[in-house]
Every structure is written in C-alpha cells, then in structure tokens.
C-alpha positions in Angstrom: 84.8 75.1 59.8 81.1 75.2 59.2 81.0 72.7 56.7 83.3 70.2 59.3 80.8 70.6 61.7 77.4 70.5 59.9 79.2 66.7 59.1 80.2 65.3 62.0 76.5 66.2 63.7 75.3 64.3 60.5 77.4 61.3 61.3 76.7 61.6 64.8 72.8 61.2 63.7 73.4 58.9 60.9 74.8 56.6 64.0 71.7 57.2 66.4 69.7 56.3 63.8 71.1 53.1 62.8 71.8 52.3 66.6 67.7 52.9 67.1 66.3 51.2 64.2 68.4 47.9 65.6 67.6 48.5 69.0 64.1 49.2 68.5 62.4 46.4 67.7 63.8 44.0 71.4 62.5 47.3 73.5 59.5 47.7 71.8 55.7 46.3 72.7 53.8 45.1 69.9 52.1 48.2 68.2 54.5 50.9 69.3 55.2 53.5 66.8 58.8 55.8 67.3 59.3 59.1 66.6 62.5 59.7 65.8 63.8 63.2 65.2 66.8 64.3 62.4 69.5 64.0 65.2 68.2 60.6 65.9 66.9 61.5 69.5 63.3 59.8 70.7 60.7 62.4 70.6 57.8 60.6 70.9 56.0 57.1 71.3 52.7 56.0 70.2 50.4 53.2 69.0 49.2 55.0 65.9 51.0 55.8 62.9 48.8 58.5 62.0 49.4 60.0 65.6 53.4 60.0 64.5 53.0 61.5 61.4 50.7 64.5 62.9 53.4 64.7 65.7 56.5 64.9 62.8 58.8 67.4 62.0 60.5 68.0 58.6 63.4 65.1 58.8 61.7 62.8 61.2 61.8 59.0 61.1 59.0 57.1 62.3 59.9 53.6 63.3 57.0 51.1 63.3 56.9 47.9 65.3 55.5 44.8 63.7 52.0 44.3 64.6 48.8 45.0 62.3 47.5 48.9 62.1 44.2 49.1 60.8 44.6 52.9 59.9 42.9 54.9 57.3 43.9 58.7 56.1 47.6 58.5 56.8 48.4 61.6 54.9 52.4 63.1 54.9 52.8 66.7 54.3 56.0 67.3 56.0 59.1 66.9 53.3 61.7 64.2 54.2 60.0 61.9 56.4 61.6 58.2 57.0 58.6 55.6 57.3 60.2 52.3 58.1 59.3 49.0 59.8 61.6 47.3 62.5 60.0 43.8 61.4 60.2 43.8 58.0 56.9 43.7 55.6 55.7 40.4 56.7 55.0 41.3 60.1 54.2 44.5 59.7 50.8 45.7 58.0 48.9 48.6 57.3 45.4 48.0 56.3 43.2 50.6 54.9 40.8 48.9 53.6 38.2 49.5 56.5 37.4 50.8 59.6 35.5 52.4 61.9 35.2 55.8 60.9 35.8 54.9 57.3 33.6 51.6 56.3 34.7 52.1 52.6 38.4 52.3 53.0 40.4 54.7 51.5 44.9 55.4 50.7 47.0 53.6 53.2 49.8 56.6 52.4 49.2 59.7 51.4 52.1 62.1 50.8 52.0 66.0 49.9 55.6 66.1 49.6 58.8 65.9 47.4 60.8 63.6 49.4 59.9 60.7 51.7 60.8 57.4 51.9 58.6 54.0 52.8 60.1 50.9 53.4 58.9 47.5 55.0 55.5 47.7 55.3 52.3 45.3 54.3 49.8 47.7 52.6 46.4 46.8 51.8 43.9 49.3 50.3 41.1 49.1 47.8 42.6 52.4 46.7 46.1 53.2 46.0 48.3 51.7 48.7 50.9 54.9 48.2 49.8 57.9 46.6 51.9 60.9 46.1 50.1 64.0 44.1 52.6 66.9 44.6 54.7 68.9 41.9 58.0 67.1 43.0 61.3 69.7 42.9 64.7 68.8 44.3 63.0 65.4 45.6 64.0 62.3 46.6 61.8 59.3 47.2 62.4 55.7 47.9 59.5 53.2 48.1 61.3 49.5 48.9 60.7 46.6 50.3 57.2 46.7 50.6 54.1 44.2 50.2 51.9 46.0 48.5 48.1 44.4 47.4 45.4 46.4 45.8 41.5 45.4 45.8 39.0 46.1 43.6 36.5 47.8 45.4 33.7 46.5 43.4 33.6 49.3 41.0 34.8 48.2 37.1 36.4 51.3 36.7 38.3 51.6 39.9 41.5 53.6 39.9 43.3 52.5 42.7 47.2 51.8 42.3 49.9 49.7 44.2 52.0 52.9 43.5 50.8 56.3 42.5 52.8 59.3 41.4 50.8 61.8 40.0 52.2 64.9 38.7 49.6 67.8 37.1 49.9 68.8 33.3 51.0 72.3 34.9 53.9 71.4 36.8 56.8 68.9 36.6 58.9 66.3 38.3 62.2 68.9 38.6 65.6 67.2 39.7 64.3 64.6 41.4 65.5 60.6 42.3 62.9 58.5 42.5 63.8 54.8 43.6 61.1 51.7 43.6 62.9 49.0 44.2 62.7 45.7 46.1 58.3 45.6 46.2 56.0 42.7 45.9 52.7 43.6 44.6 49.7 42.5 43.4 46.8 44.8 42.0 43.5 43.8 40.8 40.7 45.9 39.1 41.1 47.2 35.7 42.9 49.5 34.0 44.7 49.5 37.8 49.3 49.4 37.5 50.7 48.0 40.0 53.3 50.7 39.7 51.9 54.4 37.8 54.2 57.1 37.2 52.3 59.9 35.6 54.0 62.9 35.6 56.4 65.0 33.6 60.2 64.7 34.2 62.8 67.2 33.8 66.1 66.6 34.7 65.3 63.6 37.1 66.0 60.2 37.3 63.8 56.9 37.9 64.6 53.6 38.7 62.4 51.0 39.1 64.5 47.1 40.0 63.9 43.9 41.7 60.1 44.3 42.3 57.9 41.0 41.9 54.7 42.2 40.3 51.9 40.1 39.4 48.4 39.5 39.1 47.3 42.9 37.9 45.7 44.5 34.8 49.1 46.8 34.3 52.4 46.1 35.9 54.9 49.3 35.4 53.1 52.1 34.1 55.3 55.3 33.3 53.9 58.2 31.4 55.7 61.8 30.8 53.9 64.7 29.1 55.7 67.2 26.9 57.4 70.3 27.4 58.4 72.1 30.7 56.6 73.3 32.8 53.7 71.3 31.3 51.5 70.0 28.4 51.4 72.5 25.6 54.6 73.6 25.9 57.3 72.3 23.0 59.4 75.3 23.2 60.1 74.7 26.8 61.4 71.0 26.3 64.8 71.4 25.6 68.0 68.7 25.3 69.1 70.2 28.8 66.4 68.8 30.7 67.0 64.9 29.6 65.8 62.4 32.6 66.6 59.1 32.7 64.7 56.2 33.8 66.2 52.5 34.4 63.8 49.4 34.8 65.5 46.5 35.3 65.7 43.2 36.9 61.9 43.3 37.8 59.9 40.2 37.3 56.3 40.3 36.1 53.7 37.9 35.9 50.1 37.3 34.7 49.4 41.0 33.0 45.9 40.7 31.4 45.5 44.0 30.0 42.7 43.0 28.4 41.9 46.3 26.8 42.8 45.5 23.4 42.2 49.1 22.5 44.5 50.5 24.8 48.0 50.0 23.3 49.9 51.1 26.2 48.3 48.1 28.9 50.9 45.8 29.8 53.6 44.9 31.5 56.4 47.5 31.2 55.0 50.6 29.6 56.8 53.8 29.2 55.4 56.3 26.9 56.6 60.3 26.0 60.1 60.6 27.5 61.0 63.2 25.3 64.3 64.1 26.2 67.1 61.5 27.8 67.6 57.7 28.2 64.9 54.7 28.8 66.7 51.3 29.6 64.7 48.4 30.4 67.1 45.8 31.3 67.2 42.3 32.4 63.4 41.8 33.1 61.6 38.5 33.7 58.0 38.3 32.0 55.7 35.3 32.1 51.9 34.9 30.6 51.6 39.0 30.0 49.0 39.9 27.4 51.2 42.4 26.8 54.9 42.7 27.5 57.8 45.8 27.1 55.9 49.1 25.4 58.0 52.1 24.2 56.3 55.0 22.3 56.3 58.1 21.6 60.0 58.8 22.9 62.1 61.4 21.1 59.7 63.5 19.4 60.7 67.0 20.5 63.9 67.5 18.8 66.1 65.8 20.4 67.5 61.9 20.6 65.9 60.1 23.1 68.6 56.7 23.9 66.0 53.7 23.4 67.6 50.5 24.8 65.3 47.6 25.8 68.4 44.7 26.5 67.9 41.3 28.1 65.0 40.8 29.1 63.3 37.0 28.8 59.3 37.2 28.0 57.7 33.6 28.2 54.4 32.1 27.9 53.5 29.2 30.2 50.0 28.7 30.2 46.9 29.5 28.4 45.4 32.5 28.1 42.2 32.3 30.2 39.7 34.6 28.0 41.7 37.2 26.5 44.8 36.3 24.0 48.6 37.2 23.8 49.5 40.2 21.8 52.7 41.7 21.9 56.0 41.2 23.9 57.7 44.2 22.3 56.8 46.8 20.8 57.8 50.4 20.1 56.0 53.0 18.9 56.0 56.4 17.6 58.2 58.7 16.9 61.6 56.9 18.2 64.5 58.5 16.7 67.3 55.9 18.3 66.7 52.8 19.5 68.4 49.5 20.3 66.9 46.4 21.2 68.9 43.4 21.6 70.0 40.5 23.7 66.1 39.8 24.7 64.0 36.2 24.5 60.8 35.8 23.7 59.3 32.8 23.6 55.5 32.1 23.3 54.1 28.6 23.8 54.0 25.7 21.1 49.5 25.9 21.7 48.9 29.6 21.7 51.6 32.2 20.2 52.1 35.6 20.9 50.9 37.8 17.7 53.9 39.5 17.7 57.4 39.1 18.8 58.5 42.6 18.3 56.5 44.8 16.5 58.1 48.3 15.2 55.8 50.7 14.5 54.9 53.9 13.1 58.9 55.1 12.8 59.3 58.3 11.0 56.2 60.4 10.7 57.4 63.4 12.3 61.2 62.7 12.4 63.9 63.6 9.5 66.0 60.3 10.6 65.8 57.6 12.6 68.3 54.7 13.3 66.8 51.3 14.8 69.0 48.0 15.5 67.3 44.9 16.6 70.4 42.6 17.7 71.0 39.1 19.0 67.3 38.2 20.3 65.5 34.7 20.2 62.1 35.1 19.4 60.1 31.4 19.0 56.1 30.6 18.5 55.3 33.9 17.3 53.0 34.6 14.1 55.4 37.2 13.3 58.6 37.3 14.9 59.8 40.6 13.7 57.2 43.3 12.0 56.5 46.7 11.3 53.4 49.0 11.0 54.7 51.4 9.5 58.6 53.0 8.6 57.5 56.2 6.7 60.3 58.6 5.8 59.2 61.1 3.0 61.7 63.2 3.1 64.2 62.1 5.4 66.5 59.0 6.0 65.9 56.2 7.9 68.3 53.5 8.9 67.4 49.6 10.3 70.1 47.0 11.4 68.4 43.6 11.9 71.4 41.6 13.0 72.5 38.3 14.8 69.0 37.1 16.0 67.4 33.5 16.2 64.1 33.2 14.6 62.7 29.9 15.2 59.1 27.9 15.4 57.2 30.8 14.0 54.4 31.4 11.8 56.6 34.3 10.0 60.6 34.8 11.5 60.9 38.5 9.9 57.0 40.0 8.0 57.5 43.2 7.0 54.5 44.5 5.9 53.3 46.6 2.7 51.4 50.0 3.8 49.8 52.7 2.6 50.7 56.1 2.1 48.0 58.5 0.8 46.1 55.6 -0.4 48.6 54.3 -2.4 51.0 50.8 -1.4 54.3 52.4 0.5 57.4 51.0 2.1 60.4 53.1 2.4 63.0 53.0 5.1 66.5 54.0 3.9 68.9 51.2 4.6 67.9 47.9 5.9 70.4 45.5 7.4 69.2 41.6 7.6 72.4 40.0 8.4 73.9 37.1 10.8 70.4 36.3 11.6 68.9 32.7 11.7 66.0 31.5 10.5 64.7 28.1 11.2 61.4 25.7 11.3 59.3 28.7 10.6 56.5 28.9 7.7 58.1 31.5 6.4 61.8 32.7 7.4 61.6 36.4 5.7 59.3 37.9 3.9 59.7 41.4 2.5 57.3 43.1 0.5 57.1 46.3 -2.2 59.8 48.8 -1.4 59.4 51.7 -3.3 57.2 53.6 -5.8 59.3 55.7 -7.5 58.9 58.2 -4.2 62.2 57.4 -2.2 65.3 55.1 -3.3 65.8 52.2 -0.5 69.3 50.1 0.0 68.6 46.2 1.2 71.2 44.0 2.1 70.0 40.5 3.5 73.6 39.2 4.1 74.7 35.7 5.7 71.7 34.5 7.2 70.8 30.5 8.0 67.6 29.7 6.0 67.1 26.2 7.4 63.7 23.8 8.0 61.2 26.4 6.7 58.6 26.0 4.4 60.1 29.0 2.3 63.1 30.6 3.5 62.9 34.0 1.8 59.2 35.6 0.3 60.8 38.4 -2.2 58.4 41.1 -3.6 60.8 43.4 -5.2 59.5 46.4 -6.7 62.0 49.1 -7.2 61.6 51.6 -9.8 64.1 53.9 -8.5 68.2 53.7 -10.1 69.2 54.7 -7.1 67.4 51.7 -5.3 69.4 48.0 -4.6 68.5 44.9 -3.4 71.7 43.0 -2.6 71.0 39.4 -1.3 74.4 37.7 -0.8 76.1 34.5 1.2 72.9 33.5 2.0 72.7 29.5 3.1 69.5 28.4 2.1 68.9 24.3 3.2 66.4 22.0 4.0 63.6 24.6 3.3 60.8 22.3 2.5 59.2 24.3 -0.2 61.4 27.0 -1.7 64.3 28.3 -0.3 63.6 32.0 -2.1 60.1 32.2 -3.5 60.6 35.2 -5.9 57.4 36.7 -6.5 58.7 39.9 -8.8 62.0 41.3 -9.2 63.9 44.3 -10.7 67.3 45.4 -12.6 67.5 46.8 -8.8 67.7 42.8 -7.4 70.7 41.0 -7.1 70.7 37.7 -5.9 74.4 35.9 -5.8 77.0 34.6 -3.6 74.4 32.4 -2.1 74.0 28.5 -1.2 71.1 26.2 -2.1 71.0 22.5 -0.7 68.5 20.2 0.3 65.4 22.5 -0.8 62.5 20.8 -2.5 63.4 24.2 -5.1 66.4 26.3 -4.3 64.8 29.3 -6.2 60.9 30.0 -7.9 60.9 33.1 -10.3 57.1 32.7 -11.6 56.9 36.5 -13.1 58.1 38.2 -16.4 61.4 39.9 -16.4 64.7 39.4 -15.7 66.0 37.7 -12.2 70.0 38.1 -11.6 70.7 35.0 -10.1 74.2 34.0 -11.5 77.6 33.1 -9.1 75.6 30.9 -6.6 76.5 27.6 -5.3 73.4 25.1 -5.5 74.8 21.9 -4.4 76.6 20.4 -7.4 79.2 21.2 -9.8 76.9 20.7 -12.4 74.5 23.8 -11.1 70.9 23.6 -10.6 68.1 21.4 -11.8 66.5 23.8 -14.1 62.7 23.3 -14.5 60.5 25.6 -17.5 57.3 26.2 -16.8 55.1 25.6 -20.3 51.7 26.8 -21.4 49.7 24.1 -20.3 51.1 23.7 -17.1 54.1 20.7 -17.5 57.7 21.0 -16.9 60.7 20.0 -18.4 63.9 19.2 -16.9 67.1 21.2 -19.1 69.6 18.9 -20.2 72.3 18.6 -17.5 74.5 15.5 -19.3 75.0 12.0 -16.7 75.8 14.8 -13.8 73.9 14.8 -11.3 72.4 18.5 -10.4 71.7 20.6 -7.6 68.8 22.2 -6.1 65.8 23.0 -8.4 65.6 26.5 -10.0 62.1 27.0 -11.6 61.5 29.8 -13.7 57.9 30.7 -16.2 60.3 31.0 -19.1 63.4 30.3 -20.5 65.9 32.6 -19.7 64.1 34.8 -17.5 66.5 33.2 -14.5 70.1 34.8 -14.8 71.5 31.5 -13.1 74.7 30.9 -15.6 78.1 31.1 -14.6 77.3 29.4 -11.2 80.2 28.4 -8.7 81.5 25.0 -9.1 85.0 24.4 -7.6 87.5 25.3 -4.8 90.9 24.0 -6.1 93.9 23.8 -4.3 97.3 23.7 -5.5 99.6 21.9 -5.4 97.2 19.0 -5.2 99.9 16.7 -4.5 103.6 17.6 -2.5 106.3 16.4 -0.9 107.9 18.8 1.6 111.0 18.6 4.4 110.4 18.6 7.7 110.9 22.0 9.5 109.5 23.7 6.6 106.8 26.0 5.3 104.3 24.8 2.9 102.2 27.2 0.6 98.8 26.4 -0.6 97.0 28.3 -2.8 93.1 28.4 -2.7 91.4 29.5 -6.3 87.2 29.5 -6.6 86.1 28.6 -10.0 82.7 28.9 -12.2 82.0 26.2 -14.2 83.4 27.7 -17.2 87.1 27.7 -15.2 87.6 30.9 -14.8 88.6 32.8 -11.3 85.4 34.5 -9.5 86.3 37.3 -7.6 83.6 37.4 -4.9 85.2 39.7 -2.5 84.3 38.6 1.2 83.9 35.0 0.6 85.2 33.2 3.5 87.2 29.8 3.8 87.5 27.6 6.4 91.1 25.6 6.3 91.7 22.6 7.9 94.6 19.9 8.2 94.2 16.4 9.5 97.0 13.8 9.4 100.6 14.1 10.9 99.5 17.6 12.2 96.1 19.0 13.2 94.8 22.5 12.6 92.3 24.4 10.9 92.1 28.6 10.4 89.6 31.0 8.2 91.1 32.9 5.3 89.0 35.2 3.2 89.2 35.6 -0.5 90.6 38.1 -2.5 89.6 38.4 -6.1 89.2 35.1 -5.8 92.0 33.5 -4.4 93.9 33.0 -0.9 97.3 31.9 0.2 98.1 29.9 3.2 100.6 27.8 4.5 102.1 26.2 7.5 105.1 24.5 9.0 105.4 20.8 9.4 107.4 19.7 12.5 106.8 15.7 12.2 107.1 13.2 9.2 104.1 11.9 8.1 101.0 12.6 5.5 98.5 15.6 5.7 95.4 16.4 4.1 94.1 19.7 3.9 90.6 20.6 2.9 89.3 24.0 2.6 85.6 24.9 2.0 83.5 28.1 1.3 81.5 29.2 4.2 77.7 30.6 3.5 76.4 32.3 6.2 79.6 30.8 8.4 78.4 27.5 7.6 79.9 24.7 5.0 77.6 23.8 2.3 79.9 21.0 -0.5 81.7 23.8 -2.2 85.2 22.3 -1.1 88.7 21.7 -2.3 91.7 19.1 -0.9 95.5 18.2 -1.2 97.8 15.8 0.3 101.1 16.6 1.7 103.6 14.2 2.4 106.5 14.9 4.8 109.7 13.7 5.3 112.3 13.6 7.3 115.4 15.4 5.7 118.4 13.6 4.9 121.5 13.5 8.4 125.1 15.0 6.9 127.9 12.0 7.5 131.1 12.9 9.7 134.4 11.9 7.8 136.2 9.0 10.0 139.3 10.2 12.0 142.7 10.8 10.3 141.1 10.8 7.5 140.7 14.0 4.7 137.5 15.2 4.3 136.4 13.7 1.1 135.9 15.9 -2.2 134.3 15.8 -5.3 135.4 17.5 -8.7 138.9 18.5 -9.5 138.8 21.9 -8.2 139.4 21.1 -4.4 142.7 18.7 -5.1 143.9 21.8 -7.4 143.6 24.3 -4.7 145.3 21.1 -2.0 148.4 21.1 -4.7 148.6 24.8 -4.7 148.9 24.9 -0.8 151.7 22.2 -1.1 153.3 23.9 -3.6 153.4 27.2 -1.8 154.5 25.4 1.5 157.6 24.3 -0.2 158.6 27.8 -2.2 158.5 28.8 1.8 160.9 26.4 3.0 163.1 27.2 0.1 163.1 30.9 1.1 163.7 30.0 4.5 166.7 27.8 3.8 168.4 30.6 1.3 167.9 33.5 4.1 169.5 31.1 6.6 172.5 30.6 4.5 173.3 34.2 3.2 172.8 35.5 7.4 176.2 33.0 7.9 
C-alpha cells in the first residue's frame, strides 16, 4: 500500500509540473523566476535566480522566464534541483561575465551537488559557464539544451570551461548518469574544452549526443583516473566497477589544439577508462587539428570495449597557423578495440598527417586484439600507421579489413621501431585483407618483422592495388621458422611504378595466387636470395616479361618465343625470382555441345599452369556467366583446382558461357568459354485411326500371332464344353 501511494503523489506532481512549466511562461512578466516545490505547488516568485536557488529545497524546480539575468555566484548546493527556462535558450540568458558587485565576472552555475539538472539557458562567462566540483554518488545530472559561450578573460592560461565536472583524485564518480546532450557551445582561450569531464568513474554511465561544438581549443574532453576510490589505487579497480560512456552524434568544428605537445588536445578525447565500454559513434568533425583520441584504456586487468564506429572527419579549409595532425588515434595500452565504418577525408592542399595512427599497443598487456574495418581514409600522408605494437612475451592480434585507402601519400605505413636500441616489429597475426588501395604513392608498405625475438603470421589477402606509384613496399626479414609471410589473390593493376617493390625477402615469404596487369613492372626483387613468386597470373599466357639485371647496369629481355608477355618481373640475377610454373588457362569442357531442351548441362571448370597440369589453389574464386538464349551468371570456388556447374536450358537457342578467376573479387584475363547449342527435342507422332500402331522388328508380330493363336485354342475349348453339357 505504501508503495501505491508514494506513486500516485509522484504522478500527481509529475502532472503539476508539466501543467506549470506550460502554463508558466503566458502568466509570467518578463524576468520572473518560479519556485516550484517537489509536489509541483508555487512556493515562491522572484526576479533573481540566485534569490530562487537560496530560497530552494532538495527537489525543487526553478522555472525561469525569458528575459536577460545579469547574475554572478549562482551557486546549487541543494541535491536534485530542476533549472529550466520556459523560453527556451534563445530568449533566455544568464550572463556572468560582469556586474556590479563582481567587475571581473566569475561561473554562471555553480553546483555542490550529485544530481541537478540545467536545461534552456544562454550562458555566458569568462569562466566555466557550469561547474560542478563534488564527489558525485548515486547522481544524476542532465545538462541539455543549452547555449553555452566561454570568453577568454585575457589571461593565456585561462581555465574556464563550457562544461566542468571535476572530480578529486580521492574520491569518485559512484553510480551515477550523467547526460549532456542537445548544447551549442563555443569556448575560446587555450587549453579551454568546451565540454571537461575530469573525474574518476565507477560504475556510472556518460553520454554525451547531439551537441554543436565549435570554435574552441578542445571540444569533448573526458579524463578518468585509476583505481577506486582514487589515484594510486590499482587493487581497488576491479572488472565490477566497469562505466560506460557513449559520445555520439555530436558535431564539432574548428578544434585548434594547437599544443602539439599535448597529445590528448582535440576534438573527442577520452583517456584512462580502465574498466567498461567507450563508444564514439556517428560523430561529425570538420577542420579539427586533432580529431577522435583514445588512450590509455584497459590497462588494469581487465578488457576495456574500444569502439570508435561511424564517424565522418573532414577538412574544408586551411589551416590558419597551426597544421592538421591526427583524426584517429589510439593510444596506450588498449587491450580490445574496434574501429570501423568511419571517414576521413583531409583536403587535396593540406593533408592530415595521419589517418589513423595506432600506437604504443602492448607494453604492459599479455594480448591485445585490434580490427580496423570498412573506413575511407583519403589525403592523408599515412592513412593507416603505428608507433609502436610491442609484444615480448605475449600475443597480439591485428585485422585490417575492408577499408578504402585512396589519394594518400602512404594508404597502410607501418613503421620499423626500436626495441632496446635495436630495429623491432612484432605483433602476432596481422590481417590486410578486402582492403583497397588506390591513387596513393604508396598503397602498403610493411617493414622488418622480426629479429629472431618473436615469430609473426602476415596474411595480405585480396586487396585492390590499383593507380599507385607502388602498390606493395615489402621488407621482409624473418628469421624465425615459425614466422610466414603469406601474400595471396592480390590484384595488383595500373600501379605506375611497381606493383610489389620487394626490397628483401625470406624462405618465410610467399608470394602466389596473385594478379599483375597493367603495371610499368608487376614485381622488382633487387636483393640476393631467393623470392617464391611462382602460381601467379601476370596478364598473359605466356607469363611475365622477365628482365636480368647485369653488372654494368643493362637489361635483357628472356626469351619468351612470338608470344606476347605479361607484366615485367625484374630480378638482380637469374633465378633469384621463383616465378615458373605461372597460371595460364581456365578451360572449360565441353568446349563445344549440343543439349535438349528441358535439360541440365554440366560444365566443368579446370585452372592450368603453363606446363598443363591442374593447380590446386584452394579458395580461388570464379565468376560464371551465360549470355545467349538464357542469361545468368553465379560464383563457384575451386577445389583442388577444379569446379562443376551446370544449368537447365528452357528455350532453343545458342549460349556462351565464360568463367573467369577473380583476384581480389575482381576479373583480371585469366578466363575460359564454351558454346552450347540447344534444341528443341524431337514431338512423338500419333498413329492415324483404325489403324495398328506400327512396329518395328519381328518380335512384336510374334507376340500379335501368339495372342491370335491363343484366342482361337479358346474358342475351340468353348465349342467342345458346349457340346459335351448337351
């Protein structure tokens, strides 16, 4: 009974409320401030806000009345206090920046509590416009809806905030919502956010959507500290106190953060969430020295769910004295982490240095597991890069997968590093597949993998390598048995220079499967040693244009008979290139057929080298088609070598059926045909009437005579019976 009444006097408020904060505004003189109380009765009137919030009780709403409040020391120490405008933001303004009894301005809104909520307001200040500095515990605040500009006050170094949560190293943010949502806001002097969450979170959530932020040095600033209660305190931060914290759908514009030094300035920044889930979601960045920064997430023992999804960064303009860094990056230690669907795309005059920049992975973690999936990244130096991926003892796992590099300096420049002063790169199992590379300098370039300190696994697998100087920069230097460097249905066309520039290569290096057309040279192997580069298509039957470096710096062109050749392999000497058997033919069989209508025909698909025999490239995809007296296509994939398919053919008339390998899903001359021919199948004749059916051979007529025959040894029978009965 206690609990049915305790909710129908809430729903009995919840309707005052809403009936006031309608009527409130068409009874109300310009300037009027309500007090509302928790039941939603009028306590009080007045034409200050601060006089309100002196006059509140715990639960009280004060409704403000659009007009302009020149107010200063507004400070809220009473918890769950409603601060809402009847007018909306635009007509409604608290200005702090000056006044009578305080010529230098000071916080519009200053709370000492866990929960409030502010909603509809202008605020001006040259401080922060909303500060909060309380430990926050069971809390819930909502900041929406608000115009929010911050001054400089004239001071460089002045610390002002559009919104300021502060939370002490000693205490925490303990089950609490906090919901910024809905704010425009502009912020100017530096190292000022237009949004700063500093404070430790344990078990709480925070959202921050749909605000319009621009103009400022930082735009959403979000910083946890370790353990729980406080800094200092690992053993306290445990997997049970995970927070989450959701940006999404904000857009952002004109983020200097022109403290180069300061890795964490920029647009969205969330650093040291230990424990939970970060998603930053469907943003819109434009012209931001800096864009999306994640670090130091996960590093307390526990996985911390890294997802940075959709958003679209975007350079329009000219940077005025300060250039474009970054527009992802993430930082150390993050043991999980996905970031996929996003665009960036810098500007055809001034590129962003980096598209998304991975670094420092796996100094103080035993795994990590990274996937960078289905972005467009454009007019970036580097497009993809790392600082460091470090894993000594530990494993490490990256999936690069189904992204667009285009118009970049570098689409994918992974970098050599150093470890203890010595050349180091090590990071488990990298994935490069599905991706596309195009119009870049240089597509991919990956350099010295291991040293003999940790095996790695590299598969670079059905990527588009098209319009680049050089499609794929190769420094292989594996030492390790264990190690393997698999590079397979690869497409590798138009690349103006080379389509893989080899620059040293191990037993560990396997290059095969692939496709080379159009490239000034399909492969360059300029070192000693051995290159396995055997079972790839390079445009011809014949196999590649094969070019020997000699001592003084000619070439000669191998002996390739009246066929023409494909794309260029260059090697220092002869027979350091593994290039022989190649692929040379997709045959189909029968070549040539006549079929019956209403039928099924069976083709059989069979890849050949150019010494005729079957390769059995397992994975190998084909791409059927039939175009004629019927029209449709399908994908088979090969099976030690071969593929059976076959269809039905429902009209009369001639088909021809092509099928052709696929590299990297695309067709690239390796292709096969037959015609098939159907016809109609031949209409059975009905005999005329009266007539027997006709017969052939002389078995029929005998069995005709036998019926006769035993027709008339019945009639005899009949006629002897009839004459013994009388």
């Amino acid at each position: 009974m206690k609990g049915k009444g305790f909710s129908w006097r809430l729903a009995v408020g919840l309707a005052l409320f809403i009936i006031l904060i309608a009527a409130a505004p068409a009874a109300a003189a310009d300037g009027e401030v309500y007090l509302i109380d928790s039941s939603g009765t009028t306590v009080g009137t007045y034409t200050s806000i601060k006089e309100a919030v002196n006059a509140a009780d715990e639960g009280y709403t004060i409704l403000v009345s659009p007009g302009t409040y020149n107010e200063t020391g507004i400070e809220i120490n009473k918890e769950n206090i409603t601060l809402k405008s009847t007018g909306g933001a635009d007509v409604t303004i608290i200005d702090s920046r000056s006044s009578v009894s305080d010529p230098d301005g000071t916080t519009c809104l200053k709370f000492l509590a866990s929960s409030f909520s502010v909603e509809g307001f202008t605020l001006l200040s040259n401080h922060d416009c909303i500060y909060s500095g309380l430990a926050l515990d069971n809390g819930k605040i909502t900041i929406k809806d608000n115009i929010i500009r911050g001054y400089n006050d004239g001071s460089v170094t002045s610390t002002g905030h559009g919104i300021h949560l502060l939370v002490t190293s000693t205490a925490a943010a303990v089950d609490t919502e906090i919901e910024i949502t809905g704010n425009d806001i502009v912020v100017n002097g530096q190292y000022n956010a237009a949004i700063c969450l500093d404070m430790s979170l344990v078990h709480s959530r925070v959202e921050i959507s749909d605000n319009n932020i621009s103009d400022s040095f930082r735009g959403i600033f979000l910083r946890c500290k370790l353990g729980y209660p406080g800094t200092g305190d690992p053993e306290g931060a445990k997997p049970g106190y995970a927070s989450e914290v959701v940006i999404e759908n904000n857009t952002i514009e004109k983020i200097s953060a022109t403290s180069s030094s300061q890795l964490w300035d920029g647009a969205i920044v969330v650093m040291e969430v230990y424990y939970g889930s970060v998603h930053i979601t469907g943003n819109e960045l434009v012209d931001c020295c800096r864009g999306i920064i994640v670090g130091n997430c996960g590093a307390a023992g526990a996985e911390t769910d890294v997802q940075i999804l959709n958003n679209e960064i975007t350079l329009s303009e000219s940077p005025p004295d300060w250039n474009y860094e970054t527009a992802i990056h993430l930082t150390w230690p993050e043991r999980v982490f996905r970031i996929e669907g996003n665009t960036v795309t810098g500007h055809p005059d001034y590129y962003y240095d980096y598209g998304i920049d991975l670094g420092e992975m796996g100094y103080s973690v035993e795994k990590f597991e990274g996937y960078v999936l289905n972005n467009e990244v454009s007019y970036c130096y580097k497009g993809l890069t790392n600082e460091d991926f470090c894993l000594i003892d530990g494993e490490g796992s990256l999936y690069v997968n189904g992204n667009v590099f285009t118009d970049n300096d570098s689409g994918i420049h992974f970098e050599e590093i150093d470890y203890e002063g010595e050349p180091y790169y090590f990071m488990g199992y990298l994935e490069i597949k599905n991706n596309v590379f195009k119009n870049n300098r240089g597509g991919f370039i990956l350099p010295v993998l291991d040293y003999g300190l940790s095996p790695v696994s590299v598969l670079v697998e059905a990527n588009l390598f098209e319009g680049n100087r050089t499609g794929l920069f190769l420094e292989d230097k594996t030492q390790l048995d264990d190690s393997a460097v698999l590079i397979r249905d690869n497409y590798f066309k138009d690349n103006s220079e080379y389509g893989i520039d080899c620059m040293e290569a191990t037993a560990s290096t396997r290059i095969y499967a692939n496709a080379f057309t159009g490239n000034e040279c399909g492969l360059i192997f300029m070192e000693e040693g051995t290159l396995d580069a055997r079972f790839n298509w390079w445009g011809s039957p014949a196999g590649p244009t094969v070019e020997i470096y000699k001592e003084l710096g000619l070439f000669s062109l191998a002996e390739n008979g009246d066929i023409a050749t494909g794309d260029k392999l260059l090697m220092l000497h002869e027979d350091v290139v593994l290039y022989d058997p190649w692929l040379a033919a997709l045959e189909l069989s029968p070549a040539a057929v006549t079929v019956a209508v209403n039928n099924i025909h069976k083709l059989t698909a069979v890849l050949r080298d150019n010494k005729g025999s079957i390769v059995d490239l397992a994975g190998l995809v084909l791409a059927i088609g039939v175009a004629g007296a019927h029209n449709l296509d399908g994908y088979e994939t090969l099976s030690g070598g071969t593929v059976d398919w076959s269809y039905e053919g429902t009209v009369p008339g001639k088909d021809t059926v092509t099928a052709a390998v696929l590299f990297a899903g695309y067709g690239a001359g390796l292709e096969g045909s037959a015609e098939v021919t159907w016809v109609s199948a031949p209409a059975e004749e009905e005999p005329p009437a009266g007539e027997l059916p006709k017969t052939e051979g002389a078995l029929p007529w005998l069995l005709l005579c036998g019926a006769l025959l035993l027709a008339g040894l019945g009639l005899v029978m009949k006629e002897k019976i009839l004459v013994r009965s009388r």
